[in-house]
N, C-alpha and C positions, 0 to 999 in steps of 0.2 A: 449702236451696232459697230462691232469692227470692222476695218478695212480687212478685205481679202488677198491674199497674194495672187501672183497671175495665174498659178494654176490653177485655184479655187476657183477663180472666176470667169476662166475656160473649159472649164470642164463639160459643158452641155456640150450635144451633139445634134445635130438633124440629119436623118437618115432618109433615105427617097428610095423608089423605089421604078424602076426607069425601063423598058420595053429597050433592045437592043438597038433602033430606031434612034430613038430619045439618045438614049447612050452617047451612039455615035455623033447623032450630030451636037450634044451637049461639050463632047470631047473635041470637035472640031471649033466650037464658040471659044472654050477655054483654050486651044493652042494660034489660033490666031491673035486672041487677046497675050498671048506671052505669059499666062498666070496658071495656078493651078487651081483643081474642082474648088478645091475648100476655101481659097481666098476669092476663088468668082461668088460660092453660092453665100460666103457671109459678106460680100461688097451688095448683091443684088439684096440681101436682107436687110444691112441697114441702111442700104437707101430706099429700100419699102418702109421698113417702121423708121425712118426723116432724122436717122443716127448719121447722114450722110454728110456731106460727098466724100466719096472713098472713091479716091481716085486711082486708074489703070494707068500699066506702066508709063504707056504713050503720055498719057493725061500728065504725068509726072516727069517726063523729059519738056514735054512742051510750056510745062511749069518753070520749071530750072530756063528754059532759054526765055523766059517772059522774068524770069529776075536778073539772067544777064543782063538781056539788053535797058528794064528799068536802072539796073545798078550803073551802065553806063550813062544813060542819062542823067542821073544822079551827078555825075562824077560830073560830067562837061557843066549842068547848070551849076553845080559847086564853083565851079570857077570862072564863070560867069558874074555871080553874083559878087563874087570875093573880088575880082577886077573892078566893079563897080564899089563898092564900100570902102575900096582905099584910094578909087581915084584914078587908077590905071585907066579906065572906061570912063568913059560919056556915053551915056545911052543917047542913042540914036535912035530914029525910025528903022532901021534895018536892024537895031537890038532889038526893040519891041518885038520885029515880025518873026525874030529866032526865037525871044521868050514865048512868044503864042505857037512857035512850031512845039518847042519844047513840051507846052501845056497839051497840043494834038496830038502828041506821040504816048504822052501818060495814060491820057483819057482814053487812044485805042488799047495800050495796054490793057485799062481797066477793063474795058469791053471784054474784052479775050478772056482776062479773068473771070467775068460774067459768064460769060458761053461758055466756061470747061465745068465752072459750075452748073451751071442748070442744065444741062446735058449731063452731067453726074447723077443728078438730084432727078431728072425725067428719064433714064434710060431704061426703065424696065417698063413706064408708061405705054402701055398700046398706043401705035397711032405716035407718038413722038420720036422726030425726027432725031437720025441719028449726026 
């Protein structure tokens, strides 16, 4: 089977049909989310059929400042280690307790990472928290 180009293979549509009720408040969900209909109602699809996490724009700011701040981490334990391997450094008890802060600071990272996913991946779930 060929590959498709992208507009073959967005071509479907789904159409609804919505009571001016519905409407409004569907229109009030997508402008506080910052998005528009068609990017909320295909994020709420494919994290129903598990194509997900499609993340909102928040979700995606709050991304970027969880790779800042990993990438700075990054940068300090970089030189951490590098002081140590040529000698510059003796580890100490008080290096240990920075390389184990270092380790607690990744690990909440991770967390955070976890939570924006599965909060992506349950968000149209009844009943799960937002």
């Amino acid at each position: 089977m060929e590959l498709q180009n992208a507009a073959e293979r967005f071509n479907h549509s789904a159409h609804v049909r919505l009571d001016e009720m519905e409407d409004r408040a569907f229109q009030q969900v997508v402008d506080e989310l910052g998005t528009t209909r068609s990017k909320l109602l295909k994020k709420i699809i494919r994290e129903l059929i598990g194509a997900g996490p499609d993340l909102l724009a928040q979700e995606w700011k709050l991304m970027e400042d969880l790779r800042f701040q990993l990438a700075a981490i990054g940068r300090n334990f970089n030189q951490l280690v590098r002081a140590i391997h040529t000698g510059k450094m003796i580890v100490t008890p008080q290096d240990r307790a920075l390389v184990e802060g270092v380790r607690d600071q990744v690990e909440q990272v991770r967390k955070e990472i976890v939570i924006i996913i599965d909060r992506s991946c349950h968000r149209w779930v009844k009943g799960a928290s937002q």
